[in-house]
C-alpha positions in Angstrom: 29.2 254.2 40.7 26.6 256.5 42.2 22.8 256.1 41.7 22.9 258.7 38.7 25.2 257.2 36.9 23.8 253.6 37.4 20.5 254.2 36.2 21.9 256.3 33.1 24.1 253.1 32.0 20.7 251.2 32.5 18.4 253.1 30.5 21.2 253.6 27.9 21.2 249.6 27.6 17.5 249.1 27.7 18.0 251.9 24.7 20.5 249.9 22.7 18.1 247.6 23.1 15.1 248.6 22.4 14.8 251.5 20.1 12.5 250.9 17.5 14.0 250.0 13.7 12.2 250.8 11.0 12.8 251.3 7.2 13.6 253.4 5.3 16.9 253.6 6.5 16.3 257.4 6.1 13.4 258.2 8.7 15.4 255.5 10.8 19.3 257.0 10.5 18.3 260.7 11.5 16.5 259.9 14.8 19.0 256.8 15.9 21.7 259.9 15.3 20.4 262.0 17.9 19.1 259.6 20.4 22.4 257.9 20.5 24.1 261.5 20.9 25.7 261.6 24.2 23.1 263.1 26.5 22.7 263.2 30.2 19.3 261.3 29.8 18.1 263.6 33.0 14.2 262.9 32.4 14.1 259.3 31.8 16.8 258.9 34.7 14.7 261.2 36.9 11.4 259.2 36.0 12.9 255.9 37.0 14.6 257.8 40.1 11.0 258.6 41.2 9.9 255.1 40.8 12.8 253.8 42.8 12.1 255.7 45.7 8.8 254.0 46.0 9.6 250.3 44.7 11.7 248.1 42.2 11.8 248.9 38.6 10.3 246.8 36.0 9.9 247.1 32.3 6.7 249.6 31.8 9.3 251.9 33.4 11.5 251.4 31.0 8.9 252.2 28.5 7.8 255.0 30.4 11.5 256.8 30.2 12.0 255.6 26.7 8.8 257.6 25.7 9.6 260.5 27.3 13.5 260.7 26.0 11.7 260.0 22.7 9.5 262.7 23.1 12.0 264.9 23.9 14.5 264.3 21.1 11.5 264.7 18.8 11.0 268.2 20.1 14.7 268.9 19.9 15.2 267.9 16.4 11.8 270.5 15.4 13.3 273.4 17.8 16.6 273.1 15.8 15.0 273.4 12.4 12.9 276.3 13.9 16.0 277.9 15.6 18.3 277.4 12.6 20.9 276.0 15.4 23.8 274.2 13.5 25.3 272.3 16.3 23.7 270.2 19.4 26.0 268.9 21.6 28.8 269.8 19.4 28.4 267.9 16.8 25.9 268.9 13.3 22.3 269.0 14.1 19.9 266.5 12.5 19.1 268.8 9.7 22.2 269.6 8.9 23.4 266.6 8.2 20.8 265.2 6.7 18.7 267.8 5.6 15.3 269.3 6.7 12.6 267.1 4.9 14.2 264.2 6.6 14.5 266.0 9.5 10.6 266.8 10.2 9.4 263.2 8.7 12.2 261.4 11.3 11.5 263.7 13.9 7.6 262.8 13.4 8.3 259.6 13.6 9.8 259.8 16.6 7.0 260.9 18.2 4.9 258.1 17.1 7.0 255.5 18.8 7.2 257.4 21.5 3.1 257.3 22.2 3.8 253.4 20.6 6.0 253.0 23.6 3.3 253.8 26.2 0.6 251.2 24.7 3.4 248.6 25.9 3.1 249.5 29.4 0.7 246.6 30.9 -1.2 248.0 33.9 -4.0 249.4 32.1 -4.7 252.0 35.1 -1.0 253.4 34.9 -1.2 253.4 31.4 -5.0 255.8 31.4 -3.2 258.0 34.2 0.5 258.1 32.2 -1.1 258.6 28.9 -3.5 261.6 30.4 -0.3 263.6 31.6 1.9 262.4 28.7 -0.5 264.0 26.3 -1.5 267.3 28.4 2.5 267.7 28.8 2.8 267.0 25.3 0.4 270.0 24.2 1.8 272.9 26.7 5.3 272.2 25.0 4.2 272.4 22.0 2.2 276.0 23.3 5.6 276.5 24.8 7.4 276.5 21.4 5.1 278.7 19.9 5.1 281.2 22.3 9.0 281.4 21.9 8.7 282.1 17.8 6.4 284.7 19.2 8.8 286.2 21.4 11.5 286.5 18.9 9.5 289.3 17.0 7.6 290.5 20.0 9.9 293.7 21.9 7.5 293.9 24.7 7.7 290.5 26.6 6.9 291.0 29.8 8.9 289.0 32.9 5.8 286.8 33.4 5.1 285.7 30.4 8.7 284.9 29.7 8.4 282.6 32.8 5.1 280.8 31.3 7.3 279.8 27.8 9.9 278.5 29.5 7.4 276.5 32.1 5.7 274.9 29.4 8.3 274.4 26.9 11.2 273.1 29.1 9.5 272.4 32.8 6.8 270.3 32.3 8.6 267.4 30.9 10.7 267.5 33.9 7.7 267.6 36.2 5.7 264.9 34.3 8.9 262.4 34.1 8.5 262.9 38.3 5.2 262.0 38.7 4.9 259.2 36.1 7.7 257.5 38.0 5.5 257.8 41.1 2.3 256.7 39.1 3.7 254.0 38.3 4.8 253.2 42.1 1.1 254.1 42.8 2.2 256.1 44.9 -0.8 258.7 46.7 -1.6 261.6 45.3 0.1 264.0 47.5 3.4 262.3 46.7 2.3 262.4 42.9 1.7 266.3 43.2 4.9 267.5 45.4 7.3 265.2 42.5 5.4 267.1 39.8 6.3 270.5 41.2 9.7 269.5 42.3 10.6 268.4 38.6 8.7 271.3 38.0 10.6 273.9 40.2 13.7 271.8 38.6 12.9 272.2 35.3 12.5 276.3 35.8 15.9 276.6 37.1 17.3 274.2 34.6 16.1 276.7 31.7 17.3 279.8 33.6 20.4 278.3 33.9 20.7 277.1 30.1 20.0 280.6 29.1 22.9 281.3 31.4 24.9 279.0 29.9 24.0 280.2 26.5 25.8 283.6 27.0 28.3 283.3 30.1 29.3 279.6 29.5 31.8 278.0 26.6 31.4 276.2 23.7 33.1 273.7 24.6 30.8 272.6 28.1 28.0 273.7 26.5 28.1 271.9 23.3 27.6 274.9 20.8 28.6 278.5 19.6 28.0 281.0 22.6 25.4 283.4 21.9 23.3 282.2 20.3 20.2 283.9 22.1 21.2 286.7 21.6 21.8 286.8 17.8 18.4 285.2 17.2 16.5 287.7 19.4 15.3 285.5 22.1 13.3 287.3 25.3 15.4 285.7 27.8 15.2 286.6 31.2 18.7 288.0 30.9 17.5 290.5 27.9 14.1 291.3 29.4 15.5 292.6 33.1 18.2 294.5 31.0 15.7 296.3 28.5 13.7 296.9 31.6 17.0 298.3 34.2 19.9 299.7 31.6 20.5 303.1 30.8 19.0 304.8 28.0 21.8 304.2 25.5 22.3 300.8 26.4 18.4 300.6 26.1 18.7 302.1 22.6 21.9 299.5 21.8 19.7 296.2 22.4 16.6 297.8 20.6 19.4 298.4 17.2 20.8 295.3 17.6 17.3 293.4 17.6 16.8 294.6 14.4 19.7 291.9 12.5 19.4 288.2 13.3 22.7 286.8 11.8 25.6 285.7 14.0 27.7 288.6 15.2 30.5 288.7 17.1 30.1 292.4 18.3 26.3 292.1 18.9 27.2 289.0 21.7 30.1 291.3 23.2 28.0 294.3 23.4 25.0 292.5 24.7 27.0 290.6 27.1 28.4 293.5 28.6 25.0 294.9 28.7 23.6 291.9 31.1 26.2 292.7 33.2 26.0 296.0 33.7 22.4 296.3 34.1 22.6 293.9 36.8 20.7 291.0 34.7 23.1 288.5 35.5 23.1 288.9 39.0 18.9 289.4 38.7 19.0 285.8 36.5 21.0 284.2 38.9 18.8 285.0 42.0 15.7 284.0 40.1 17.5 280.5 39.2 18.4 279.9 42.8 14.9 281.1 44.1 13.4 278.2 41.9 16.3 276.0 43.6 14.8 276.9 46.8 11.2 275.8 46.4 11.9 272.7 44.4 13.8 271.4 47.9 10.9 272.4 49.8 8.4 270.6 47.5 10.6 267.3 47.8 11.0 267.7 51.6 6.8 267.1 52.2 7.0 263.8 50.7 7.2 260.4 52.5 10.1 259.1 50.8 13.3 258.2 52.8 16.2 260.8 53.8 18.6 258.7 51.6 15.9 259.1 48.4 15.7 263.3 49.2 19.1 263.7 49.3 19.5 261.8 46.2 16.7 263.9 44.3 18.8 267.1 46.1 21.6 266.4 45.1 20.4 266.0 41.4 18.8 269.5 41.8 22.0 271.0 42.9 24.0 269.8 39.7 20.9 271.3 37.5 21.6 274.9 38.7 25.4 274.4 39.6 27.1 274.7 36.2 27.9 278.3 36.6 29.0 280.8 38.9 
């Protein structure tokens, strides 16, 4: 079993076993569905990587990643209501199957044991630096999310701001799950920065490569309907390079077609076609593999052992590798 996998079927028992129960049954049944969804746990796994390349895990690690998954299901089961998205992971998204009141008051209370999680962890000096970075990481997604709505009704997002949504929304969890794991080594402050901006670099392609996935991938890997991006409007990279390089028709195509948000078969085809031909793909997939690039660099200043950098490398190769 390799060290991925290990420390996935660890975390999912310390889950099993320690996910908070409370009653109702209702604000308990919606968030036990989607945190027992299969998932590739990537940021609690990642946080407890981090630690291992510095010392032994112990429990207020364990915490640590059970926060931050909690954290991020929490903002998964929002984004879905906000999104309208029907599926996750290919099964019926938390408020769909059990309806958006008890969606929001679950989700919420998923956050709250996610910050009741941290007050277990029992150096009080990890716990001031953890909780510091939790909550900062906690507000950009949230400024993350918003500036995504915006986009949706906003037709003149510009490259770099597109790149500042998907940083905060997506990235920074990544990068804080990196340097929580090395706070909690108490590991020196260079190591604690070059982790946060290797998650960091991480987490950039990792979005890039979702949006990939959301229009050139299949339902079936991906977990949900293809195109849905497109049909909802989003600014990705993909549709902002394309608005910005294709023709005039093609131009006047995307800005017709952003006019109806409903799931359309022709809008994905035409759209599709469109990223290709305007050399978006291509653009997308250079811009992934540039953020790739510096994320390995990052990684390569830090003390750790050749063993723990090819690890971390490897896990940065199977983040942007899911798509040709």
């Amino acid at each position: 079993m390799d060290k991925f996998k290990d420390l996935k079927t660890r975390f999912e028992d310390f889950i099993a076993s320690d996910l908070p129960k409370i009653a109702p049954r209702e604000l308990y049944e919606p968030y036990n569905y989607i945190v027992n969804l299969e998932a590739k746990r990537v940021r609690p796994v990642m946080l407890l990587a981090s630690k291992l390349c510095f010392d032994q895990l112990n429990k207020d690690d364990y915490y640590a990643a059970l926060a931050i998954e909690l954290f991020h299901n929490f903002s998964l089961m929002h984004d879905d209501i906000m999104d309208k998205s029907d599926t996750r992971r290919g099964l019926p998204t938390v408020h769909k199957k059990y309806g958006e009141n008890s969606a929001i008051l679950s989700g919420d209370a998923l956050l709250i044991l996610s910050y009741k999680l941290l007050e277990k962890i029992k150096n009080k000096d990890h716990f001031v630096q953890v909780y510091s970075l939790y909550n900062k990481t906690a507000m950009e997604i949230c400024i993350g999310q918003q500036l995504d709505m915006n986009f949706e009704i906003d037709f003149q997002v510009s490259e770099p701001e597109y790149l500042m949504m998907i940083e905060h929304k997506t990235a920074v969890l990544l990068a804080a799950s990196m340097k929580i794991g090395a706070i909690l080594a108490d590991s020196s402050e260079r190591n604690q920065m070059e982790f946060y901006q290797f998650g960091l670099n991480i987490g950039m392609a990792f979005q890039i490569q979702d949006d990939l996935l959301d229009t050139f991938g299949d339902s079936a890997s991906v977990g949900k309907k293809i195109g849905g991006d497109i049909c909802n409007n989003k600014k990705t990279l993909l549709y902002i390079h394309a608005l910005q390089n294709a023709h005039k028709t093609h131009k006047e195509l995307l800005l017709q077609w952003s006019q109806t948000k409903e799931y359309n078969d022709l809008k994905v085809k035409e759209i599709t076609q469109i990223f290709k031909d305007s050399g978006a793909k291509g653009y997308v997939i250079r811009k992934r593999d540039h953020y790739y690039k510096l994320a390995i660099e990052h990684i390569q200043k830090t003390s750790i052992s050749s063993s723990d950098k090819d690890f971390l490398i490897s896990f940065a190769q199977k983040a942007v590798d899911r798509i040709k």
